[in-house]
C-alpha positions as CSV (number, residue, x, y, z in Angstrom):
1,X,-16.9,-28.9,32.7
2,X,-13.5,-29.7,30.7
3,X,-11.7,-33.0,32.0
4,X,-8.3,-32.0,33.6
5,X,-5.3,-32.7,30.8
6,X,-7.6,-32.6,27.6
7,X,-4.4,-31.5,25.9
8,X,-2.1,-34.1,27.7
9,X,0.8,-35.0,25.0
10,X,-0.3,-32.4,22.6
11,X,2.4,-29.6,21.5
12,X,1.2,-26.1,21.0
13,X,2.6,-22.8,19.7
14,X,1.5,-19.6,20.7
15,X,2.1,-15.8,19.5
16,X,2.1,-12.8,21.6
17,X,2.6,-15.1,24.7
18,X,4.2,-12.4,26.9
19,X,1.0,-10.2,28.4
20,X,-3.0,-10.2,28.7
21,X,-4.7,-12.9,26.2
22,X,-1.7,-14.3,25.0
23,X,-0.5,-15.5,28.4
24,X,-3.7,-16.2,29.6
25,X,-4.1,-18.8,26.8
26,X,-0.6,-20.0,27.7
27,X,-1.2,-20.9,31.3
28,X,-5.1,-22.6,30.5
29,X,-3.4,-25.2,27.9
30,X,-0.6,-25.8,30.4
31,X,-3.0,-26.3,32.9
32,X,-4.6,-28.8,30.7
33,X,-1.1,-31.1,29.7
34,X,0.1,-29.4,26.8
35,X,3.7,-28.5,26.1
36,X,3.5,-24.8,25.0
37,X,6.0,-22.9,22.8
38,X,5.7,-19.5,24.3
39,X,6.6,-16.6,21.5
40,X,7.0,-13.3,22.0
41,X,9.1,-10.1,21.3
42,X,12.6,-9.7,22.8
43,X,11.5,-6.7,25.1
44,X,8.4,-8.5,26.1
45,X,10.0,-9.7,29.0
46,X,8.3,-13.5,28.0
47,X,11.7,-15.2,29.4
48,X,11.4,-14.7,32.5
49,X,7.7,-14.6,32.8
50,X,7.6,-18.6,32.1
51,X,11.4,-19.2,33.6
52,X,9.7,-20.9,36.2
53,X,6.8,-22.9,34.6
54,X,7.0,-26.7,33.3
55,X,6.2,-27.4,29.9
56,X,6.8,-24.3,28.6
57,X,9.8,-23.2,25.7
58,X,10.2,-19.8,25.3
59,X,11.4,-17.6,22.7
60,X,11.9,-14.1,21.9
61,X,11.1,-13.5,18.0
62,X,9.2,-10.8,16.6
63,X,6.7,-12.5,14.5
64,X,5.4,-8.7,13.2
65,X,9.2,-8.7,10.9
66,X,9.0,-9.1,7.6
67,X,11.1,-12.6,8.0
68,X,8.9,-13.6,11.3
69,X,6.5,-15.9,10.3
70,X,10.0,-17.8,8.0
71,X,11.8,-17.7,11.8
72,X,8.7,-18.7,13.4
73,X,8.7,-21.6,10.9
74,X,12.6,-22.9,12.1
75,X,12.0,-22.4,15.6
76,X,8.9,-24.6,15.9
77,X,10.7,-27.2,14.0
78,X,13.7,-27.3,16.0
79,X,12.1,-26.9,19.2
80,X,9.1,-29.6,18.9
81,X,9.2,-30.6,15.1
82,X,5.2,-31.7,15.4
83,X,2.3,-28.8,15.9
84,X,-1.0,-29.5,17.2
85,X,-2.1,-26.5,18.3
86,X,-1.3,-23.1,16.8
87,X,-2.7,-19.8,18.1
88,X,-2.7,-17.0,16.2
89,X,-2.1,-14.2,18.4
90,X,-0.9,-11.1,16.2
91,X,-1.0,-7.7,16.8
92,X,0.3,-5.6,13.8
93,X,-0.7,-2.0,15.1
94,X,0.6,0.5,17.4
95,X,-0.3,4.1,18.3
96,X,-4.0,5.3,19.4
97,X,-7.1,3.9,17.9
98,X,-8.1,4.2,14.5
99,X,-10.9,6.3,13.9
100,X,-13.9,6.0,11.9
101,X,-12.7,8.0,8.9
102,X,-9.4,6.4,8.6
103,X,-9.9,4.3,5.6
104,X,-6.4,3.9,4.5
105,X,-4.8,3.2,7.9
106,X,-7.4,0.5,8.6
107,X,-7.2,-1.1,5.1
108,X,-3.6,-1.3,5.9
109,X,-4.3,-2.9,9.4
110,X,-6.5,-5.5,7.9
111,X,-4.1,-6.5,5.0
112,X,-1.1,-6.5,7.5
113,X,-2.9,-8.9,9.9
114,X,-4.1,-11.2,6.7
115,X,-0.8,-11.5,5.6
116,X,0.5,-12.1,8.8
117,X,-1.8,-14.8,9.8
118,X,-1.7,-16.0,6.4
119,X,2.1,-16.8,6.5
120,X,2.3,-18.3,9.8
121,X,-0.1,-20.7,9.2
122,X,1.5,-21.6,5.8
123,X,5.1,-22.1,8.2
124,X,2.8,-24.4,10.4
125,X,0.8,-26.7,8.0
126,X,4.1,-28.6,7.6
127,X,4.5,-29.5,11.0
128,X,0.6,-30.3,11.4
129,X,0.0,-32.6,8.7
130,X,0.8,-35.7,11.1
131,X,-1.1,-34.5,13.8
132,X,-4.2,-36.6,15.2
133,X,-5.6,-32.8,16.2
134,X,-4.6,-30.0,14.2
135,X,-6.2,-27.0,15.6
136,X,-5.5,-23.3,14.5
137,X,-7.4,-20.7,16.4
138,X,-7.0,-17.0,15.3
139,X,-7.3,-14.2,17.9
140,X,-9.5,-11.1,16.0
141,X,-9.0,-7.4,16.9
142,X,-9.6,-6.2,20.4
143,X,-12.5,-3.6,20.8
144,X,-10.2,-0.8,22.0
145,X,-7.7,-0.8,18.6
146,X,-10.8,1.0,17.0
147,X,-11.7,4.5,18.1
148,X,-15.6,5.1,19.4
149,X,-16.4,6.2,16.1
150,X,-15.3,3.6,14.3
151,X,-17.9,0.6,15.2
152,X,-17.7,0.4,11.1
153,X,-14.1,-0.3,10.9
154,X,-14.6,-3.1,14.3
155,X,-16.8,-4.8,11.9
156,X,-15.1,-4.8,8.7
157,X,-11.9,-6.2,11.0
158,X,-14.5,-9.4,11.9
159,X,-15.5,-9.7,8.5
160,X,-11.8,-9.8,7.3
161,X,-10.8,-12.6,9.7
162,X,-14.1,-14.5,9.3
163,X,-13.1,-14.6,5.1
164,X,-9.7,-15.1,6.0
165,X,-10.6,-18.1,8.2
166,X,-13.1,-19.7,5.7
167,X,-10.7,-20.0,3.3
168,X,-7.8,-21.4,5.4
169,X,-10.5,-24.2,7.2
170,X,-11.1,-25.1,3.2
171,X,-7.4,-25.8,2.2
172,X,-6.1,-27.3,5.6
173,X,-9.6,-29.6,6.2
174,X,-8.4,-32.5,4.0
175,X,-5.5,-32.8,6.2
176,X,-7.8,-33.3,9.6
177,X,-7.1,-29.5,10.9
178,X,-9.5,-27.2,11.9
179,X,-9.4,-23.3,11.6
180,X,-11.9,-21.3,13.4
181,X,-11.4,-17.4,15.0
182,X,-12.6,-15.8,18.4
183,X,-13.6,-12.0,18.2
184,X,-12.7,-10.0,20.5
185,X,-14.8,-7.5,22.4
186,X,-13.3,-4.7,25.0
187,X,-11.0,-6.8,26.6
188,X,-8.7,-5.8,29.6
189,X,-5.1,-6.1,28.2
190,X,-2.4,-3.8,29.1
191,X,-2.4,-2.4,25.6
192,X,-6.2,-2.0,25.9
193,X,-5.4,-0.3,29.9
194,X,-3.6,2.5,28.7
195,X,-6.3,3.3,25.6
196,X,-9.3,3.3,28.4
197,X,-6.8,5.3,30.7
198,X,-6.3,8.1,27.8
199,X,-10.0,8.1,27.3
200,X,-12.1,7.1,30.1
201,X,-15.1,8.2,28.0
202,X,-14.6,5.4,25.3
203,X,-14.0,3.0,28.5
204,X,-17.7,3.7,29.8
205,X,-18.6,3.3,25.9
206,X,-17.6,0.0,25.8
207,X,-18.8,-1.7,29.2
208,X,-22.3,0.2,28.1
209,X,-22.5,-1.3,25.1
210,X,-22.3,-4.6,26.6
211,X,-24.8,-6.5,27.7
212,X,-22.9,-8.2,30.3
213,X,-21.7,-4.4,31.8
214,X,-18.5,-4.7,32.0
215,X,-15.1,-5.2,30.5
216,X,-13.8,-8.6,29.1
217,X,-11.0,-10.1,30.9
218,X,-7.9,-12.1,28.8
219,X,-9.5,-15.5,30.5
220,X,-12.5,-15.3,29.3
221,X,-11.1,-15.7,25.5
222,X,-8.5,-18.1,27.0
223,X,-11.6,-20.2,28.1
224,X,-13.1,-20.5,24.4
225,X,-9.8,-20.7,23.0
226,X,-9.5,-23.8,25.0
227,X,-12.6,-25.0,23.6
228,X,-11.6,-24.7,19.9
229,X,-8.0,-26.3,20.8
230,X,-9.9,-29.4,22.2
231,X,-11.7,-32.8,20.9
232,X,-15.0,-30.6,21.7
233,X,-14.8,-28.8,18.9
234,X,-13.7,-31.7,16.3
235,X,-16.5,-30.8,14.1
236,X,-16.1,-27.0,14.5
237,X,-14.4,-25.8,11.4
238,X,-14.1,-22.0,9.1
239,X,-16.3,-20.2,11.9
240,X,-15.6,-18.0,14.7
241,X,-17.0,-17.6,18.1
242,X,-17.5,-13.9,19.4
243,X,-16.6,-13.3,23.2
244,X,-17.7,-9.8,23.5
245,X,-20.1,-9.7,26.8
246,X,-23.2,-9.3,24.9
247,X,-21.9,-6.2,22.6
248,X,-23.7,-7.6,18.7
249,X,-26.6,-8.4,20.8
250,X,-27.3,-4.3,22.2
């Protein structure tokens, strides 16, 4: 069992704070003593979801913009100038699941996500240099972005992250930061709600597929994101940890 306030004194920033993974990773580090910049889009409603809630900031800033990850960069200095913790919550796609022959549109997915995970952590690094536990934990794909069909495409996403991790854990490890991702399986998000809704067919697909028979919920990645953000995983470093209910193992 994790001691209460294994984060106490530690800053954090997360993206896509506002709704399902993003906000439940939000409320498990506060609940653990860290003081949480909360990020998410101007409609998002993520002002007044934290309004009440101690030790968090809040902003609205679309980190998917071409100058996101640059604004990201200010923000965090102004607001808490010293990063421990940075979780890479981005979600550059919109519109119904790719399928399985959709080459181009998932090649453009995969670069889009590189590039933007790839810039915000080069904004962060800065800020993280100091710290006595830099941790940056990357948030893969969730099951429901990629159509039925295209179990390929779900695996060249892992494979694209797990590269992309790999070589940020080599260039930051000399400064006493870790980088490791969590992949995602079929996990309940509203974003994930209305795809299931749309095609209950591809719902029962996933929770099949699983060994644990059922959907993922946003706590259980909030859990292991925990995990990688603590002393716990000090020696954890360019790997990822796949919360999927059992799906690689059917």
């Amino acid at each position: 069992m994790v001691d209460a306030k294994r984060l106490f004194g530690l800053k954090a920033v997360v993206t896509g704070a506002s709704t399902g993974i993003g906000e439940a990773i939000v409320r498990t580090l506060i609940k653990q003593g860290a003081e949480v910049l909360a990020v998410d889009t101007a409609n998002s409603g993520v002002e007044s979801l934290y309004k009440s809630v101690r030790g968090v900031h809040v902003s609205a800033l679309d980190t998917n913009a071409s100058d996101g990850p640059t604004n990201l960069g200010s923000l965090v200095s102004d607001e808490l100038g010293v990063v421990d913790i940075v979780i890479c919550n981005v979600s550059p796609h919109s519109g119904g699941p790719i399928a399985g022959d959709d080459d181009d549109g998932l090649k453009q997915l995969l670069t889009r996500k590189r590039d933007l995970v790839s810039a915000i952590c080069d904004q962060m690094l800065p800020m993280m240099k100091n710290s006595p536990a830099g941790r940056i934990v990357i948030i893969g794909f969730n099951r429901s972005v990629f159509a039925k069909d295209a179990a390929d495409g779900y695996a060249r996403s892992e494979a694209s992250i797990a590269e992309l991790t790999r070589n940020l854990a080599a260039k930051i490890g000399q400064y006493g930061i870790n980088a490791n991702y969590i992949q995602l399986g079929a996990i309940m998000t509203p974003e994930s709600r209305r795809v299931f809704n749309a095609d209950k067919d591809f719902r029962d697909y996933c929770i099949q597929r699983s060994a644990a028979k059922r959907l993922g919920e946003p706590v259980d990645i909030a859990k292991v994101a925990l995990f990688l953000a603590t002393d716990d995983s000090v020696f954890v470093s360019g790997t990822g940890i796949v919360v999927d209910g059992g799906i690689s193992a059917t």
